[in-house]
N, C-alpha and C positions, 0 to 999 in steps of 0.2 A: 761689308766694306770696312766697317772700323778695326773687326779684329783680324783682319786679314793687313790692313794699313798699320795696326800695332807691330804683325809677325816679321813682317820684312823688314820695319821700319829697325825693329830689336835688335834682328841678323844685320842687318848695314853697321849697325853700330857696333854689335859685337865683332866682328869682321876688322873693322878698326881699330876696337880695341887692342886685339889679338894682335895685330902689324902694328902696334905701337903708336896708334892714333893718329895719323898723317896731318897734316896742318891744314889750318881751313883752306888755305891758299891751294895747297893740292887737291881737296876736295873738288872747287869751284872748278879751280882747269878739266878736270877727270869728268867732271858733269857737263862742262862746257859740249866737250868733243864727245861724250856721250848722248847728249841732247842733239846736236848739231847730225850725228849717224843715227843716230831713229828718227827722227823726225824725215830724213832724207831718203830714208827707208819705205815710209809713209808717201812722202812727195809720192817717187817714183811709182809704187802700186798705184797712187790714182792716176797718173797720168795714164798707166797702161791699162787704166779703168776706163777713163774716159769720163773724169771727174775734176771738172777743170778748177772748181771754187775750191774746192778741198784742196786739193794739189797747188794751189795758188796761195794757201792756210800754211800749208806745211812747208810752201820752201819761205814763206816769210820767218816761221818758227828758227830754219835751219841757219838764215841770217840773224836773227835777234843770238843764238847760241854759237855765230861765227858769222861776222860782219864784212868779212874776208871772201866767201865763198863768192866767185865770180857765175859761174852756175848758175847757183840759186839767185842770185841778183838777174841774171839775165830772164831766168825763167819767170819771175813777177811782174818784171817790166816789159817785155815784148811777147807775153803769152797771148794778148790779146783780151776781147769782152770773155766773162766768164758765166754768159748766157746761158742759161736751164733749156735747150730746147728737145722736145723728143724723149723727156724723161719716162720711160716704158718702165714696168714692172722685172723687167731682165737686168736694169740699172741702175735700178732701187735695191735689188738684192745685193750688188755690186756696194753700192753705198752702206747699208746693215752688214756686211762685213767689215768694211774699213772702218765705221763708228765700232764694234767691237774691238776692232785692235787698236783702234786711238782709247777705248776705256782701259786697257790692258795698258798701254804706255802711261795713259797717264798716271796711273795706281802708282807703276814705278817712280813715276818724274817725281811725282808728291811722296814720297817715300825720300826717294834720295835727298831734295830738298830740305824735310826736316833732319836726316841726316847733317847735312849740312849747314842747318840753323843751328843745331844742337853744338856742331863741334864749335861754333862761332861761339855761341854761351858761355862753355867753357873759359874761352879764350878774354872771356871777358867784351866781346863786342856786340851789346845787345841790338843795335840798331841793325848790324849786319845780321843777326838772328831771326831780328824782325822781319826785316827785308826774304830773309831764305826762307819764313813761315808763311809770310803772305803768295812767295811765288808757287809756293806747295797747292794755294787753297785756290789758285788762278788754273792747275791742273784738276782737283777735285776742288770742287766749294763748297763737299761737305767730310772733307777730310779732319777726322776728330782730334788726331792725334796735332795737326798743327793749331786747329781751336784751341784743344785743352795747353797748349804751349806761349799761346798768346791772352790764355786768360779767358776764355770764353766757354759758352755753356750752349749748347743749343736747345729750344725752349719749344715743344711740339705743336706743328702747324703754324709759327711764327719765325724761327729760322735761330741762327748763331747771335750771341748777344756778350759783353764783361758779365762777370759772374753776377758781380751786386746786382745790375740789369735784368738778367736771365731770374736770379732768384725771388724778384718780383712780380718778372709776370706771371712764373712758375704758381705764383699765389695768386694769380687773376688778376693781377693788377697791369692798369697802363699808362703811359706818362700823360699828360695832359697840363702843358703849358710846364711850371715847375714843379707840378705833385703827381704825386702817383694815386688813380684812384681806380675802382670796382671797372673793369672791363664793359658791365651793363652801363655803369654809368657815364661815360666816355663816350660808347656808343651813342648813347642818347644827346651827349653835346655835340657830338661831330655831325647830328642832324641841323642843329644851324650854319646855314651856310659863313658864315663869318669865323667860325671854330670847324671846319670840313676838314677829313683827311685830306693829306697829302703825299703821295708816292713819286718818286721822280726817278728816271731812266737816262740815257746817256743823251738822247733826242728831245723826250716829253718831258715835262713834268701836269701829272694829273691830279686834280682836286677833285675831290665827290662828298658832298653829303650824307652817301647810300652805303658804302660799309669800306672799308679796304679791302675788301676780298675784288667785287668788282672795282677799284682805283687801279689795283693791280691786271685783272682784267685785262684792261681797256690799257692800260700802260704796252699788255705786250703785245695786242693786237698792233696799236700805234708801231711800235719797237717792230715790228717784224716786219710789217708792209715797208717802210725806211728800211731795213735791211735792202730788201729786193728792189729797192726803187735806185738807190745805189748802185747793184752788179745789175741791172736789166738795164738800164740807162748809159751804162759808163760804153762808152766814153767821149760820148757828147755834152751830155750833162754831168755837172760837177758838183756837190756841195763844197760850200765855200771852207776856208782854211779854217775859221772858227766861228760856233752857231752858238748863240744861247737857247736851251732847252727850250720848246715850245709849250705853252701853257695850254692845258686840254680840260675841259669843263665836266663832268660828267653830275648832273642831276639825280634825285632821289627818286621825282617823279615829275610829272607834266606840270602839274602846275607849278612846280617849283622853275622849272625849267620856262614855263610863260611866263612865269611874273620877273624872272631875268631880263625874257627876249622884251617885252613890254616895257622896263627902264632903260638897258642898253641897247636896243637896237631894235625900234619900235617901225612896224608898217614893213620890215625885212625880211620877214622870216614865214613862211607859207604857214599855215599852224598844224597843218598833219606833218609838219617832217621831224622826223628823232632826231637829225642833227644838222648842222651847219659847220661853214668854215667864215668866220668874217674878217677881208680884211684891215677892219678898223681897229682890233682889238689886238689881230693876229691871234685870235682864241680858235680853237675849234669845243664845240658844245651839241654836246649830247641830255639826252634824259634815258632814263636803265629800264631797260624793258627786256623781261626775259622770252617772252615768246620769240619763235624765228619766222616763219613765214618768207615773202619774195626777198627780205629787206632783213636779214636779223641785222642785230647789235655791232657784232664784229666787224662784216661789212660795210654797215654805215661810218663805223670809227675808221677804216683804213681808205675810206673813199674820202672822207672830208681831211683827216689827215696828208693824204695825197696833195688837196688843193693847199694846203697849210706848207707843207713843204716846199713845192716848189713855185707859191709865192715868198718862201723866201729864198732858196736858189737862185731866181732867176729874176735882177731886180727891173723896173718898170720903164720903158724911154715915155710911154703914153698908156691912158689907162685902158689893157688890152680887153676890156669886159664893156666895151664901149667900140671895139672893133670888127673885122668880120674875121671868120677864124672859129668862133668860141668853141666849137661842137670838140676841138681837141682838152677843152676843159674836162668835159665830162666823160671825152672818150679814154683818158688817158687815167683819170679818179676811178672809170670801172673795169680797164685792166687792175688796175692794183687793188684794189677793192678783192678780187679774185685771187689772194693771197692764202694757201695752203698751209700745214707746216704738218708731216707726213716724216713720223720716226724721224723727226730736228731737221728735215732737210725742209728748207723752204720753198716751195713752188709758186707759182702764178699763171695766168693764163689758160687756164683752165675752160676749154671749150664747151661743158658742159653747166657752167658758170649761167643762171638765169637770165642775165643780157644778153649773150651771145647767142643763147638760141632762141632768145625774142626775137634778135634780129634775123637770126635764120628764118622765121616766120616771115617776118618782113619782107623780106628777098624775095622768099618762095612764092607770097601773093601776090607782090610788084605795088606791093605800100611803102616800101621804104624810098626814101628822096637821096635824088641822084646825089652823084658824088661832088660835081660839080654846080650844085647847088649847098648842098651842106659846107661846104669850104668859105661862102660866102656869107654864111649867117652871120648874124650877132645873135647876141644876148637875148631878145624878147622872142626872137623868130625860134629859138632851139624847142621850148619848152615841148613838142611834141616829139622829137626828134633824139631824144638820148640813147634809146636801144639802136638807131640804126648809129647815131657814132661810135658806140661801142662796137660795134659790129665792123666797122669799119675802121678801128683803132687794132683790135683781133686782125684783120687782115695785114695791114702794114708792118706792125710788132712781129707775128709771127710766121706767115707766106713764106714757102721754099724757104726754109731754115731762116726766116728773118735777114732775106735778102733785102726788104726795103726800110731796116727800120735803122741804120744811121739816117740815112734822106729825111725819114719821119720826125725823128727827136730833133734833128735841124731844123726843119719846118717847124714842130711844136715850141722850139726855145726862139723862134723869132715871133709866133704868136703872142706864147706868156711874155714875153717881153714887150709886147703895144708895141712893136716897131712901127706901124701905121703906114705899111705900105701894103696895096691892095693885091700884089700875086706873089706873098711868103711861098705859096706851093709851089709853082711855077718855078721860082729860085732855088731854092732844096731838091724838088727832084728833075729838074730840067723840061720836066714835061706840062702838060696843061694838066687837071682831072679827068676828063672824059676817056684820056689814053689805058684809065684802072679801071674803067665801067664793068666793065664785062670780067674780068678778073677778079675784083673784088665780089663782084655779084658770087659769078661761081662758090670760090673758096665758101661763103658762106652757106652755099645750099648744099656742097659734097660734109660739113663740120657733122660729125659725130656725137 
């Protein structure tokens, strides 16, 4: 990529040079209306892909590069949910073509960009420079040629860095408060939890003990499930206009991680579970454990981040963990929990997901509890009961193309809300429970 990002990047320049350098000004408009017709380009392929997120990507692109396109404004705002359902293998292929031609646009976009940084330079306007460097790296984030223009060095297995930065860790070294010291030894401090890494994402920000490689980890399990909980939800549920990053805990090892739960939040915490969400803290906390088995890691971070998020989405009239309802708590934390990411495309729901066909099991023996009785649980009554609300979250969410799941996420947003009134279901889909008995059942025993 770098020397293929040099060649073009050389030619755009020489090109200009040769026409006598055109003014940045002309540059910008030229890339405006350039950006604004590929991207539009792109739009259109997915839509007649049948690629509704992506295509929803691209005509926002085509508005950010022309704000003007009535179009592309139309097509973001009344396209509708941009729901994954039915993702087959024939639309996947579909999708691995269109990420090839968006790597190919982008090569360009970040090319022309620095083009246009460069002439900016010139001209004497470094902040505009800056600004066309940064937009380069917002197309590649590891386009070298607008690094090495902003001063940066990229430092192996650690990422892009200012030079004087780059050339220390380059020598093994890491910052640690205001000095720079031995990577071993660093490591060895960021074991107490009072000096722990830190990594932060546009959602989370994660602390761990255990290394930055897992903070990162666990940063993009978190990061990803919030992706999908976003387009699978919208557009019933909203996150609110502005979140402060949620703080995520992630432990070295158990005991590190009980002798937390034992000072902050003592007699709460089962002592076999890897993690929790609590909302006293608004923390969610893990301990690092690399085996997988029913339950791995990943899992557990994008199920308890689930209940993290949308107790803060969704603020409280009465405390809903104290009403009946709850079984959407943990039905709703093991869809998403079932978070895929499949060549960058992210998936969920996933029938094959080991809740779902626990609960198939369920069904199939006539152990699992009616529908109309799990609606009315609380809290103390759920605890044998979570594969069958999973199972029963799969049916609502997903059944005939996810015919019932605006009713649903209505229903769930007046649960997680404690509204404390005793037939939320009944409201949302006009019907009683027992009218899904036999439907849900089904669904679950024909799942694959």
């Amino acid at each position: 990529m770098c020397a293929r990002s040099a060649s073009l990047a050389f030619l755009l320049m020489a090109a200009a040079s040769a026409a006598g350098e055109p003014a940045p000004a002309d540059l910008e408009r030229e890339l405006r209306t350039w950006l604004a017709a590929e991207h539009r380009k792109l739009a259109d392929r997915c839509v007649q892909n049948d690629l509704a997120e992506e295509a929803r990507s691209e005509f926002l692109e085509v508005l950010r590069a022309d704000p003007g396109d009535a179009f592309a404004r139309r097509m973001t705002e009344d396209a509708g949910p941009a729901w994954v359902l039915a993702w087959d293998d024939a639309r996947h292929e579909k999708f691995r073509d269109y990420r090839e031609l968006r790597r190919i646009h982008a090569y360009e976009a970040s090319s022309r960009f620095l083009a246009l940084g460069v002439a900016k330079e010139k001209k004497g306007d470094a902040s505009g420079a800056k600004a066309a460097f940064r937009r380069a790296l917002e197309y590649d984030p590891d386009f070298a040629d607008a690094h090495a223009r902003l001063g940066e060095e990229r430092v192996e297995g650690q990422g892009w860095f200012p030079k004087a930065e780059a050339e220390k860790r380059a020598q093994g070294l890491l910052p640690f408060g205001e000095r720079w010291l031995p990577a071993a030894e660093v490591a060895q401090k960021r074991r107490r939890w009072a000096d722990a890494w830190e990594v932060a994402g546009p959602h989370f920000t994660v602390r761990s003990n255990h290394s930055i490689e897992a903070a990162r980890a666990v940063l993009g399990w978190a990061e990803e499930m919030h992706a999908v909980l976003v387009r699978e939800t919208a557009p019933v549920l909203r996150p609110p206009a502005k979140t402060k990053p949620m703080p995520v805990f992630l432990f070295a090892t158990k005991n590190d991680y009980d002798a937390h739960v034992r000072e902050k939040h003592p007699g709460g915490v089962a002592p076999s579970a890897l993690g929790f969400y609590s909302n006293e803290d608004g923390a969610a906390h893990f301990w690092f454990r690399e085996d997988g088995g029913p339950s791995p890691l990943a899992s557990v971070v994008r199920h308890e981040c689930c209940h993290q998020v949308l107790d803060a989405w969704i603020p409280w009239k009465e405390d809903p963990t104290r009403q009946a309802g709850f079984w959407v708590y943990e039905g709703l934390a093991r869809w998403f929990e079932a978070v895929e990411n499949r060549d960058g495309k992210l998936l969920a729901g996933n029938p094959r997901h080991p809740p779902f066909q626990a609960a198939k099991a369920l069904v199939a023996s006539g152990r699992a509890a009616s529908l109309a009785s799990l609606v009315r649980m609380e809290q103390p009554e759920m605890a044998p009961h979570y594969d069958t609300a999973a199972g029963a979250t799969l049916f609502f969410m997903s059944a005939g193309d996810a015919r019932y799941r605006e009713k649903f996420l209505r229903y769930c947003r007046a649960v997680l809300a404690g509204e404390g009134d005793a037939t939320p279901f009944e409201k949302a889909f006009g019907e009683v429970p027992e009218e899904f008995e036999t439907a849900w059942r089904e669904y679950l025993r024909t799942l694959k």
